[in-house]
N, C-alpha and C positions, 0 to 999 in steps of 0.2 A: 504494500500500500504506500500511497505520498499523496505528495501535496503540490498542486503544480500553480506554485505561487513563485515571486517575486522575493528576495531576499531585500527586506526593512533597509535601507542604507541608515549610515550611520558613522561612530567614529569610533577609531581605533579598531576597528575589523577587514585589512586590506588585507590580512597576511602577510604581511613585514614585520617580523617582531620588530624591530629598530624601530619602525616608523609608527606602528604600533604604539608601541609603549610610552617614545616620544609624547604621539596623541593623548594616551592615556595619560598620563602624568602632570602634563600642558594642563587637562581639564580639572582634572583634581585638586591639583596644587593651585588654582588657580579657586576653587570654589571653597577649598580650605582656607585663604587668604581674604576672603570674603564672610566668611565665617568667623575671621577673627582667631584662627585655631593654624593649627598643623597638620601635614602628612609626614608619618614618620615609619619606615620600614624595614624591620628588624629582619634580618637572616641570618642564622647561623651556619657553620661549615660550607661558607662559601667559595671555598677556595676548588670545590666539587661541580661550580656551575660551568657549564661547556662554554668557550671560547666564546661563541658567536652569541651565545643569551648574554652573557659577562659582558662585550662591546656593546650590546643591545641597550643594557640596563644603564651602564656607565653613559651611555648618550642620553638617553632620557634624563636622566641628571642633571648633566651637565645645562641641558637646555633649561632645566627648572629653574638654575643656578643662575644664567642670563636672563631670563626673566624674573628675578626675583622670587619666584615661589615658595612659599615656605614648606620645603618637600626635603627630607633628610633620611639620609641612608645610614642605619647602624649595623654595620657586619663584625662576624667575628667569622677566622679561618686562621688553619695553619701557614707557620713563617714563610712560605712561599708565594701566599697571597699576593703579596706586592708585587712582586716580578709577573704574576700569572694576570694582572688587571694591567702592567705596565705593558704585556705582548698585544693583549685586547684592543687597549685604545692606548696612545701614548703620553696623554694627556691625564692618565689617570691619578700619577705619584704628584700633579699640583691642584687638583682638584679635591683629593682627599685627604684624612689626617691617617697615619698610621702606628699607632701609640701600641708598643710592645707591652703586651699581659704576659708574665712571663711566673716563674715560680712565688710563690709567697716569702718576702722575708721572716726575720722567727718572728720578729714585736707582730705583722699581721699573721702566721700563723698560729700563735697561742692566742690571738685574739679572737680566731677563726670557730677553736677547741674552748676556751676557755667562758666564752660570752655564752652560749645557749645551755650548758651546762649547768651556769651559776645560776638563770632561772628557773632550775631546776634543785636550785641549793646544793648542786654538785663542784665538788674541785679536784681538779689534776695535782698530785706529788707533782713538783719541780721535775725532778729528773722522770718523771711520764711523760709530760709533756714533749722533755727533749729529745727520749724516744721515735716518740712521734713525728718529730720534727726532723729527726735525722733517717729516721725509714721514707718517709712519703718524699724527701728534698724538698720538703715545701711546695708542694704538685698539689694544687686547689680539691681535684677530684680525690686524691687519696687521703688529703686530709678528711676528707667526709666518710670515707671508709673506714680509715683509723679510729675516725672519733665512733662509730658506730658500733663498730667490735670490740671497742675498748669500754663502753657504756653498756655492751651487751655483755662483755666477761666478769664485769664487777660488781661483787655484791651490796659494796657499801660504798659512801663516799669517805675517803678520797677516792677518785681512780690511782692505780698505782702501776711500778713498772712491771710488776709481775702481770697483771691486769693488761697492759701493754704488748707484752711478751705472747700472752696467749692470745690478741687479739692480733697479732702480727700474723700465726699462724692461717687465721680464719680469713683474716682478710687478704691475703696472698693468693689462700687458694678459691675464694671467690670473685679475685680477681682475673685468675688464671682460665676460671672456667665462665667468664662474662666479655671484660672488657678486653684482654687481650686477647682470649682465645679466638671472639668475631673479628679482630683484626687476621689474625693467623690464618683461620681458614680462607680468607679471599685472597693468600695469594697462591701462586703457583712454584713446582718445586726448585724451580731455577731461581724463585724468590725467595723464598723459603732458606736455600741455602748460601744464597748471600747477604741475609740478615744472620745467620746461624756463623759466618765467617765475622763481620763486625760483632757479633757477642764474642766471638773467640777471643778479639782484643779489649775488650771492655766496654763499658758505657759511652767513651766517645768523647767528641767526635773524632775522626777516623780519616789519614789520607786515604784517598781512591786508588793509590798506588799501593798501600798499605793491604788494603782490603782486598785487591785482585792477587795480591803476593802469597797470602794464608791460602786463594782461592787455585794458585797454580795455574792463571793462566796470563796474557796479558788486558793491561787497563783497559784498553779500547775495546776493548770485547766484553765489556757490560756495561757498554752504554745503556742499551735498551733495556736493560734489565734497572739498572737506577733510575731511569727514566719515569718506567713503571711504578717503582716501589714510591716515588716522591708524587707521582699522580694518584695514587692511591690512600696518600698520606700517613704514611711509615718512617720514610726518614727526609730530608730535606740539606739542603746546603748552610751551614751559617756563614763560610767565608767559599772561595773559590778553590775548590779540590777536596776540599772536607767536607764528610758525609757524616752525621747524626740523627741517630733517632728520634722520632717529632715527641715521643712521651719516653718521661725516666722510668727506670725498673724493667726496660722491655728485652735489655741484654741478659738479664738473669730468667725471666721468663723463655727467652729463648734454649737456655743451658736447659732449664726444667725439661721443656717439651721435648729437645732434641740434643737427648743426654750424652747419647753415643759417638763417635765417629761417621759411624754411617752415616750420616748428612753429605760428608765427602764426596761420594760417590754418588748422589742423587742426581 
């Protein structure tokens, strides 16, 4: 069955994301400004948006930008993001702010640990805290795991190191089997075993010459394979030729999962 009608004309429906969204944005930002208010549009892991939407989005911006509209973009993505919006449009690193969130220092993670706690008339031992603070590296997500297993181990307050210690165990391997393990399974085993060669050498970051040497073969021959792993959001560049993983603890999880040698040979 259908309907042998006329498609409504209208705006922002050419099929042109770019001009699209342009359109889109023009009218909003524009009605929001009239309103007296804001458009404001939050995305997170955005560094997963495909090139050609990423140029799309970053133009309609940009035009809200020259027209004044009150239209503002708040993303968050891995350290690559900037380079990945900078291939899109090349206008993108003066257009936007890019303010590094990076691990917790201690005064904000005991702050993190120790505030929702004491409304609950709970307190960390000194040296629990610092536990905490030296497992997770101050990594925002694992202090919430910490705190969790550590509130779950303890019978009384204070929480304590022993309290810690057991909550270390719990939270590792609910880590193991959540947030790392969904990273682990999406890659492939040529992935696999060159994330398994950078845990060889530690936490990081890591030369690419370094990393192909454990691997036995030459650098240039895993391009595509880094390639991959940093599109995927695994590890990433901090300077040029060093390679580190995007989250800490992922080298030990690595030894966990792929205990043996036989990774080698994969």
């Amino acid at each position: 069955m259908g309907l042998d009608l006329d498609p409504e004309p209208g705006l922002a429906d050419n099929g042109d994301l770019e001009h699209d969204l342009q359109d889109l944005l023009d009218v909003a930002g524009a009605a929001a400004g009239a309103a007296g208010t804001a458009l404001a549009l939050f995305i997170d892991e955005l560094q997963y948006v495909e090139e050609e939407e990423l140029a799309a989005l970053i133009t309609a911006l940009h035009r809200s930008a020259q027209r004044r509209h009150p239209v503002v973009l708040v993303g968050a993505g891995l350290p690559q993001l900037r380079g990945r919006m900078g291939r899109a449009k090349s206008y993108a690193e003066r257009l936007f702010d890019f303010p590094k969130i990076g691990p917790l220092l201690a005064p904000a993670a005991r702050q993190a640990l120790e505030k929702p706690a004491a409304s609950q008339n709970v307190i960390f031992e000194e040296s629990a805290l610092g536990l905490i603070i030296k497992e997770t590296q101050g990594y925002p997500y694992f202090l919430q795991e910490w705190g969790k297993h550590s509130w779950d181990a303890a019978d009384a307050s204070p929480i304590t190191v022993h309290d810690v210690e057991v909550a270390s165990i719990t939270a590792i391997a609910a880590l193991d089997e959540s947030f790392f393990r969904v990273r682990f399974d999406r890659l492939t085993p040529s992935e696999k075993r060159y994330l398994r060669a950078m845990a060889e050498l530690g936490a990081g970051p890591h030369r690419s010459g370094d990393i192909a040497e454990v691997l036995g073969r030459p650098v240039n021959s895993f391009g595509p394979t880094r390639n991959q792993l940093i599109a995927k959001g695994m590890i990433w560049s901090p300077n040029h030729g060093d390679t580190a993983f995007t989250v800490p603890l992922f080298d030990a999880f690595m030894h966990r999962i792929m205990p043996t040698d036989d990774w080698k040979s994969i």
